[in-house]
BAKOLKE-212698 format. One record per atom (N, C-alpha, C): x, y, z; residue number from 1; atom name; residue in one letter. Coordinates in Angstrom, 2 decimals. Example, Ala and Ser with C-alpha at 12.3 -4.5 7.8 and 13.67 -1.06 7.14 Angstrom:
13.19:-5.69:7.80:1:N:a
12.30:-4.50:7.80:1:CA:a
13.20:-3.30:7.80:1:C:a
12.85:-2.25:7.08:2:N:s
13.67:-1.06:7.14:2:CA:s
12.90:0.03:7.87:2:C:s
//
This chain:
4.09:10.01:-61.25:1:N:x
3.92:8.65:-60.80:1:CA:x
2.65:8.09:-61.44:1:C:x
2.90:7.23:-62.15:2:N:x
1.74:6.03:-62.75:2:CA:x
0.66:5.80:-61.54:2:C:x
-0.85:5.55:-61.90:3:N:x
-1.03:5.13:-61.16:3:CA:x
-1.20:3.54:-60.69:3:C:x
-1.14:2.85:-61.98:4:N:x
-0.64:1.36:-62.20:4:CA:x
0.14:0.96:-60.99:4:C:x
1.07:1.93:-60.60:5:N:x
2.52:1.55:-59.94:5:CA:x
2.50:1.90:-58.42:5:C:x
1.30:2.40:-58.01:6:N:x
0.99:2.26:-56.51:6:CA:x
0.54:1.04:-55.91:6:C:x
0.90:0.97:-54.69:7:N:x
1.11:-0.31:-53.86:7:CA:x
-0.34:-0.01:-53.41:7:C:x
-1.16:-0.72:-53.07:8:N:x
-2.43:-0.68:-52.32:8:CA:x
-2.17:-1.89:-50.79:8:C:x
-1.77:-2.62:-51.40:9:N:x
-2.08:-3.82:-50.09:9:CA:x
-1.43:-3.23:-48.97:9:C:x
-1.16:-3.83:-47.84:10:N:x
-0.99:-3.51:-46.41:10:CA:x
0.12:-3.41:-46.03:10:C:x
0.79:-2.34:-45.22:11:N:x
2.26:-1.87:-45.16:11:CA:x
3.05:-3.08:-44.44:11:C:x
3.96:-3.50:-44.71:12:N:x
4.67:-4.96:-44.21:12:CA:x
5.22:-3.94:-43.20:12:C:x
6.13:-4.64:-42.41:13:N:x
6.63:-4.19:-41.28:13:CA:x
8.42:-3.47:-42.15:13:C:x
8.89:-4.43:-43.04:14:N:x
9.64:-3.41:-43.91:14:CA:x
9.59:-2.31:-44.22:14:C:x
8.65:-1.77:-44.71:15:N:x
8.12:-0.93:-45.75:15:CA:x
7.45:0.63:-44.25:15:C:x
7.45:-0.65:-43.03:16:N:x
6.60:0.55:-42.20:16:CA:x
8.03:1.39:-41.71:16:C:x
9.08:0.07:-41.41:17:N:x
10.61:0.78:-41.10:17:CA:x
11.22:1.82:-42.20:17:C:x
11.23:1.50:-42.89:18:N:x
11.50:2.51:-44.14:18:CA:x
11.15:3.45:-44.23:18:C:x
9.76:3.66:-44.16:19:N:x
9.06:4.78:-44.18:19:CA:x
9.36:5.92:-42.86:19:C:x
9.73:5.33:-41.88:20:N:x
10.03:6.02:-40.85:20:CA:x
11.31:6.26:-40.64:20:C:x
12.30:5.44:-41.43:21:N:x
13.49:6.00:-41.46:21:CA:x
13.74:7.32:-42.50:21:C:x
13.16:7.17:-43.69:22:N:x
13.26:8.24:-44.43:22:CA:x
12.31:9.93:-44.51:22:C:x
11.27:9.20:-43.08:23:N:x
10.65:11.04:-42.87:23:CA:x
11.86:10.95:-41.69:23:C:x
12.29:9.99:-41.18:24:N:x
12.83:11.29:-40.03:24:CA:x
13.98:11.47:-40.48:24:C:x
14.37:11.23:-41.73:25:N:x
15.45:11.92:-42.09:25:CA:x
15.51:12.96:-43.24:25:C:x
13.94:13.63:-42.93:26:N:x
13.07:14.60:-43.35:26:CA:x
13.31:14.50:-45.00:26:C:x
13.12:13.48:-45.60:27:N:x
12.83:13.51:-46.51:27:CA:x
11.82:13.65:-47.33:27:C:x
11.33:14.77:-48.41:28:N:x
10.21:14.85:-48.80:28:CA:x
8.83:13.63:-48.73:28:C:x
7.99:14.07:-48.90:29:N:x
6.89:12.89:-48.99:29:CA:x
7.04:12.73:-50.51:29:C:x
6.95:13.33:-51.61:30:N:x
7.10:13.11:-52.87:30:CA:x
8.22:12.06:-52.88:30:C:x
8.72:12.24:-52.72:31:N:x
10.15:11.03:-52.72:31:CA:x
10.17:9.78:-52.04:31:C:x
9.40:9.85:-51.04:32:N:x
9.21:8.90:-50.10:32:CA:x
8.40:7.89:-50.99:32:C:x
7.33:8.89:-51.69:33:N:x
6.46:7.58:-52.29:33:CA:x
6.93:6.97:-53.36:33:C:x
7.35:7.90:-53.81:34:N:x
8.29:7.12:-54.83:34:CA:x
8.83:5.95:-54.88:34:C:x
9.53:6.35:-53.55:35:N:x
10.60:5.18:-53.43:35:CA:x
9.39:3.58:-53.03:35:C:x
8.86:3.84:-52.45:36:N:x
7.69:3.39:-51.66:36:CA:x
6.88:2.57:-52.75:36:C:x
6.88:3.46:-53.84:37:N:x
5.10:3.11:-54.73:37:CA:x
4.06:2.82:-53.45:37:C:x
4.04:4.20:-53.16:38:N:x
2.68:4.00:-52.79:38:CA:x
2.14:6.02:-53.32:38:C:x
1.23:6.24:-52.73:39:N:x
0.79:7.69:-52.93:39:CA:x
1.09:8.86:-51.82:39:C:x
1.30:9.52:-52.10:40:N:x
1.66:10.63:-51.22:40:CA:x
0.88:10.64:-49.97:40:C:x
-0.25:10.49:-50.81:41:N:x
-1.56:10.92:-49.03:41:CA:x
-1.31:9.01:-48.33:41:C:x
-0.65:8.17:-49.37:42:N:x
-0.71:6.81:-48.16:42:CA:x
0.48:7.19:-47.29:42:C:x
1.60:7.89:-47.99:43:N:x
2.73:8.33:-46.98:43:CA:x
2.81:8.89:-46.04:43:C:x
1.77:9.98:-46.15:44:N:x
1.55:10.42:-44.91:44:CA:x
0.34:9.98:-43.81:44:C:x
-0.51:9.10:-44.48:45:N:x
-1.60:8.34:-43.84:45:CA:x
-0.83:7.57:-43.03:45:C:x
0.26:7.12:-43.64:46:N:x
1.26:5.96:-42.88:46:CA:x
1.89:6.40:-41.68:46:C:x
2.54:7.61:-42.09:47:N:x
3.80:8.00:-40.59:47:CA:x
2.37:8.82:-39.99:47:C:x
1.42:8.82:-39.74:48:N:x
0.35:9.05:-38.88:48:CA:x
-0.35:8.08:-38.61:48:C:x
-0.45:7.06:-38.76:49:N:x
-0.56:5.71:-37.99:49:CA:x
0.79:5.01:-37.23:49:C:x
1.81:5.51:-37.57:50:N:x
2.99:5.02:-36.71:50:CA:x
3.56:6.24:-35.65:50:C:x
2.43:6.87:-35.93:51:N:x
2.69:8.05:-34.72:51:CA:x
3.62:9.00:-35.13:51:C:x
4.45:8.99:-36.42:52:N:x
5.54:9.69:-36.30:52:CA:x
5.51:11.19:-36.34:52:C:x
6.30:11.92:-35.78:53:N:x
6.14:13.69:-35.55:53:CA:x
5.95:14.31:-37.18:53:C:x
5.79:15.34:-37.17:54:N:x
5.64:16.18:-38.55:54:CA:x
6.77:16.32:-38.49:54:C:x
7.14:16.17:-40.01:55:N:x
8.38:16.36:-40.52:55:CA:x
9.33:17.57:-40.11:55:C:x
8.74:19.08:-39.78:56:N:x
9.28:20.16:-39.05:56:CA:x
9.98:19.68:-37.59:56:C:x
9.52:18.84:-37.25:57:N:x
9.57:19.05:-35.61:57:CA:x
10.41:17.63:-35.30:57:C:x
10.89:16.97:-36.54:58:N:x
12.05:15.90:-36.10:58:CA:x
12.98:16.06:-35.59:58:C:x
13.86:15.01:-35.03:59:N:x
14.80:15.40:-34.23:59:CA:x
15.63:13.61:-34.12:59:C:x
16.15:13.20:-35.20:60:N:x
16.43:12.22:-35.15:60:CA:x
16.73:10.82:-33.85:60:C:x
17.74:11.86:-33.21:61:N:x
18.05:11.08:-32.22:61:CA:x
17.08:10.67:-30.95:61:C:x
15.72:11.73:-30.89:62:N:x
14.88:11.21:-30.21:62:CA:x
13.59:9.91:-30.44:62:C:x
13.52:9.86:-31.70:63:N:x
12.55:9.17:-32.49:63:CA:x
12.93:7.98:-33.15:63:C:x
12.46:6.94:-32.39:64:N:x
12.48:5.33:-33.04:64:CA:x
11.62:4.97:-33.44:64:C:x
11.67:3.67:-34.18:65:N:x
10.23:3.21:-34.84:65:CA:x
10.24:1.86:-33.37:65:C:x
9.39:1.32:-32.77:66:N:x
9.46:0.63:-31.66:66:CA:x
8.01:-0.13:-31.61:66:C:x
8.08:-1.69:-31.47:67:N:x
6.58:-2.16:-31.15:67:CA:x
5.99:-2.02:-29.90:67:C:x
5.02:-1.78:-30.12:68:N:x
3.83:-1.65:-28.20:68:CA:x
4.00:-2.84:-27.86:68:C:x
4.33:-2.35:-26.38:69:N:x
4.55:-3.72:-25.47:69:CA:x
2.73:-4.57:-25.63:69:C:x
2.19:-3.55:-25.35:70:N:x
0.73:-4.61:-25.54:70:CA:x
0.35:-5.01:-26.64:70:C:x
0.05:-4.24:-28.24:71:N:x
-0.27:-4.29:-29.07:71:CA:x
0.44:-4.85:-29.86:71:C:x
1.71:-4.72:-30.12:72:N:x
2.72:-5.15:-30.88:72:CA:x
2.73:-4.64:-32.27:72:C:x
1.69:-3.27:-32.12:73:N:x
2.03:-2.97:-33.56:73:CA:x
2.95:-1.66:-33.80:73:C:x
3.77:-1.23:-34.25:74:N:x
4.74:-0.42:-34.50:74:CA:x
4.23:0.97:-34.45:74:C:x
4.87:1.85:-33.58:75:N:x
5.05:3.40:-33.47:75:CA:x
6.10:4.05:-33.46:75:C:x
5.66:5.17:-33.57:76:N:x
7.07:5.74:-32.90:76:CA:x
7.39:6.41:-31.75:76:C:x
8.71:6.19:-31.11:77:N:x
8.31:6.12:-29.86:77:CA:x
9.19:7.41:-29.08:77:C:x
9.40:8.23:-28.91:78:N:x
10.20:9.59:-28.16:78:CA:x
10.82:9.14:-27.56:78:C:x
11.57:7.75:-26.89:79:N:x
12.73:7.70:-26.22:79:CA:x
12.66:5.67:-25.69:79:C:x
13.59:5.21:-24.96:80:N:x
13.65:3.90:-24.20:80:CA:x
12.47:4.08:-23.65:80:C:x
12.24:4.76:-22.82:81:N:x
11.56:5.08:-21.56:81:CA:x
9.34:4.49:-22.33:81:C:x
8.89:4.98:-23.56:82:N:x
8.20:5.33:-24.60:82:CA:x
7.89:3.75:-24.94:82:C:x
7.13:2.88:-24.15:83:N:x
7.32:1.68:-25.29:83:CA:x
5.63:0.81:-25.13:83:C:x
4.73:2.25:-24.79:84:N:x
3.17:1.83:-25.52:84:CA:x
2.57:2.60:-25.97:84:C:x
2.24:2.56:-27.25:85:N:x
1.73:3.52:-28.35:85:CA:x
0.21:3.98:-26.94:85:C:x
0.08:5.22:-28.13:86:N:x
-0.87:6.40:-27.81:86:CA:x
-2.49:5.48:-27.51:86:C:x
-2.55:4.65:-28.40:87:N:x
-4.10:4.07:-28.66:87:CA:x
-4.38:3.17:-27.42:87:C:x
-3.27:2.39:-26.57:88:N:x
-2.78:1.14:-25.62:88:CA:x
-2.93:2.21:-24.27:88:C:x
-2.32:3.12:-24.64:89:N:x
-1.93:4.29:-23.51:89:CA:x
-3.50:4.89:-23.19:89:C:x
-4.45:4.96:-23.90:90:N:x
-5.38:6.08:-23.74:90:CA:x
-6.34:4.99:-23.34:90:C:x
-6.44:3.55:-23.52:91:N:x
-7.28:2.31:-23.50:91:CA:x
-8.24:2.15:-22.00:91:C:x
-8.60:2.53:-22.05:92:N:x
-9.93:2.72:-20.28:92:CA:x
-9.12:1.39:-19.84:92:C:x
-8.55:0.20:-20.39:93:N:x
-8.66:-0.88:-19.43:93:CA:x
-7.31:-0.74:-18.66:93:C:x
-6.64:-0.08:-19.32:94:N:x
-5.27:0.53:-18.61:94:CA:x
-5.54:1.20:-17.72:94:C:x
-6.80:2.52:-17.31:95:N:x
-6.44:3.05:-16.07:95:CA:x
-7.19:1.71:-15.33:95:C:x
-7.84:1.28:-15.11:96:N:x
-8.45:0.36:-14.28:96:CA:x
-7.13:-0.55:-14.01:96:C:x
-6.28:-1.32:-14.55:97:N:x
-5.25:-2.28:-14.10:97:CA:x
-4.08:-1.17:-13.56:97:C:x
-4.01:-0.34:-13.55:98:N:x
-3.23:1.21:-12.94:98:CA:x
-3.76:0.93:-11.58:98:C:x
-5.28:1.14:-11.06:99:N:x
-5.78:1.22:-9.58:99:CA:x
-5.45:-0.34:-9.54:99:C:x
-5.44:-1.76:-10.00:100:N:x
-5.29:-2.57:-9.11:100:CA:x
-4.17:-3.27:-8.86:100:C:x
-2.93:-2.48:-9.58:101:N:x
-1.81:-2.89:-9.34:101:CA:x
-0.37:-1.39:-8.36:101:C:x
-1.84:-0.37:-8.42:102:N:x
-1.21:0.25:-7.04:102:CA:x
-1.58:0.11:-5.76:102:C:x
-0.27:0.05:-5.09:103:N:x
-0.83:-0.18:-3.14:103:CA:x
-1.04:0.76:-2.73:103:C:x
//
């Protein structure tokens, strides 16, 4: 791969679906970028910002690409049930609205 022919700018929301359709259909990362033009280490920089599992441990039917209800930026998500990324989920202001919206 040229390096002329790598993508640098910012993953569109296309390009983020794509990418997550073709690891979880455990397709090499070499190939991925390819297809991609981008670089191997952005391919996998990528499906580790969208949360997605290591390629060993896929399991198609459990793993969607899905936006955070708060954030709205795309992960992946282990099931319906799954619909606020890890960063929204771990957010201190979430346990605090947790105590004032339990009775």
């Amino acid at each position: 791969m040229k390096k002329e022919n790598l993508n640098s700018a910012p993953w569109t929301e296309k390009e983020k679906a794509e990418l997550a359709r073709l690891w979880l259909m455990q397709i090499p990362v070499r190939i991925i970028a390819e297809q991609l033009q981008r670089s191997p280490s952005a391919v996998v920089s990528g499906a580790w910002r969208l949360q997605l599992p290591r390629q060993d441990e896929v399991s198609l039917h459990q793993h969607l690409l899905r936006s955070c209800l708060k954030c709205q930026k795309s992960f992946c998500s282990q099931g319906k049930h799954n619909r606020i990324c890890d960063p929204c989920r771990a957010h201190p202001t979430r346990s605090m609205l947790d105590h004032v919206f339990v009775a």
